[in-house]
N, C-alpha and C positions, 0 to 999 in steps of 0.2 A: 119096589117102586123104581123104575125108569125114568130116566131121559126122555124125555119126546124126543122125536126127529127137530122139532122148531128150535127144542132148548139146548141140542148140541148145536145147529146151526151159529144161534144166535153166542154159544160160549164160542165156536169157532171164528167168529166174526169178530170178537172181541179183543181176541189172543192174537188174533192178526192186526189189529188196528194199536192195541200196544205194542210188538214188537215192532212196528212200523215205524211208531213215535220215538221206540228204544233207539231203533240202530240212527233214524234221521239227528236226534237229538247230540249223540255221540259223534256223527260225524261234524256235527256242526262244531261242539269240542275241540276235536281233534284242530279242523281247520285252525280255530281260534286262538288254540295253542301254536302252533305253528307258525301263525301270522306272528304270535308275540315272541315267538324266536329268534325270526329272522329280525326283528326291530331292534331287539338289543346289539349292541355295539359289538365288534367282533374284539376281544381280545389278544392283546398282542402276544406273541410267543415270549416265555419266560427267559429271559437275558440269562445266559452260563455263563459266570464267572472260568475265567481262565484257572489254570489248578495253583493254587498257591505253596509251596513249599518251602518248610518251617527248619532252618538248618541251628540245632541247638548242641553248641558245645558242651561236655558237662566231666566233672572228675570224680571221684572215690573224695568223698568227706560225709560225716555225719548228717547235715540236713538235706544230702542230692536226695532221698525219697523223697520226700514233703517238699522240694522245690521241685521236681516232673511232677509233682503231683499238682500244683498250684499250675502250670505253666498248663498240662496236659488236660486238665477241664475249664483252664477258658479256652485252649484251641479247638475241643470237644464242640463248640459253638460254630465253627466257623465252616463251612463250604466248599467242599472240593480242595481238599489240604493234604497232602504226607508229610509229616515229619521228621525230620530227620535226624538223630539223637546220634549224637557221637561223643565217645567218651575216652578220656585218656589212659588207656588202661593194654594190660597183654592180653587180657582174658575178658570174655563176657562175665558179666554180674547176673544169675540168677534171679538176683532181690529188682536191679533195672529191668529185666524181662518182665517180671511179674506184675510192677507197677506199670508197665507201658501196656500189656494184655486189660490188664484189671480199669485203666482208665477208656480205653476201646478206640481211641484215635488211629487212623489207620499209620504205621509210623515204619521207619526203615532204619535198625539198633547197629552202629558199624563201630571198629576198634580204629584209635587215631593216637598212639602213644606218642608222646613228645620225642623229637629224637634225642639221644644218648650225649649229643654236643652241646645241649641247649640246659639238659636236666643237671650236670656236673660245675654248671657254671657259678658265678658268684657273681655274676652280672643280672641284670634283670631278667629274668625268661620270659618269653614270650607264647605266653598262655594263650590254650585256644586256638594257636593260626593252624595246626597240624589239623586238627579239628573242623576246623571250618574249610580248610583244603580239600579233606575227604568230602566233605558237602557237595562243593564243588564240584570233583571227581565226578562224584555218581552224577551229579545233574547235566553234568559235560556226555557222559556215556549215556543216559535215559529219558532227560525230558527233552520235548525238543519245543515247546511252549509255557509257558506260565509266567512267576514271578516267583523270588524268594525272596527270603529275609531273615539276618541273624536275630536269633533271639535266644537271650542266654537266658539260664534255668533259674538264676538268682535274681531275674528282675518281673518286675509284675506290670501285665501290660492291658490295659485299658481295652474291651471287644471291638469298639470301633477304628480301631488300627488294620483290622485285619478287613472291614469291609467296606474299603477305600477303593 
């Protein structure tokens, strides 16, 4: 049993009258999408913080892992940061490499031993300043914008310090 000629007519006339309403309908859509695009407000471009860099003296004693470690996941928070981890030593530490990889801060590990006038003395030594010179150094030789700030590995410093 066939199709009349009337009854493909009439299915073709049909098939065109729905896609008619398909593609009309959609276009209307689209338009009305579009209107509601342009209505919402344009948002502003996201503010970049300048790079912040983090210059932390540090020595050979028992708790320097667990004090980078405490230091280096709250700076782990913070935005567009190198740290700078300087320690008073002749040699690299291994066990400091490992904990500065393992916490994932992007950071830059440099050697700053005390000099030999300062370490023999019986006067006060002045801890640190060889340390925080190297900081220095490198920030003199590489950034040529940002901000820094000493922060030593013994102290614990509150996230919103750093997004001031």
């Amino acid at each position: 049993m066939g199709m009349f000629r009337g009854e493909k007519m009439a299915l073709a006339k049909s098939l065109k009258m729905f896609l008619t309403i398909f593609v009309a309908t959609t276009c209307i859509y689209m338009v009305l999408y579009q209107y509601h695009l342009s209505r919402e407000p344009m948002t502003q471009p996201k503010y970049i913080k300048p790079p912040l860099y983090i210059i932390t003296p540090t020595y050979r004693r028992a708790e320097q892992l667990a004090e980078l470690t405490r230091l280096g996941y709250t700076l782990k928070h913070v935005e567009n940061l190198l740290w700078l981890v300087i320690e008073d030593a002749n040699q690299t530490s291994p066990l400091v490499i490992h904990t500065l990889n393992r916490i994932g801060v992007p950071y830059e590990y440099f050697l700053a031993p005390m000099p030999m006038e300062y370490k023999n003395t019986k006067k006060a030594k002045p801890r640190g300043v060889s340390n925080r010179n190297r900081g220095l150094d490198y920030l003199r030789a590489n950034a040529t914008d940002g901000v820094f700030y000493f922060a030593d590995d013994d102290n614990t410093y509150d996230i919103s310090i750093f997004e001031q």
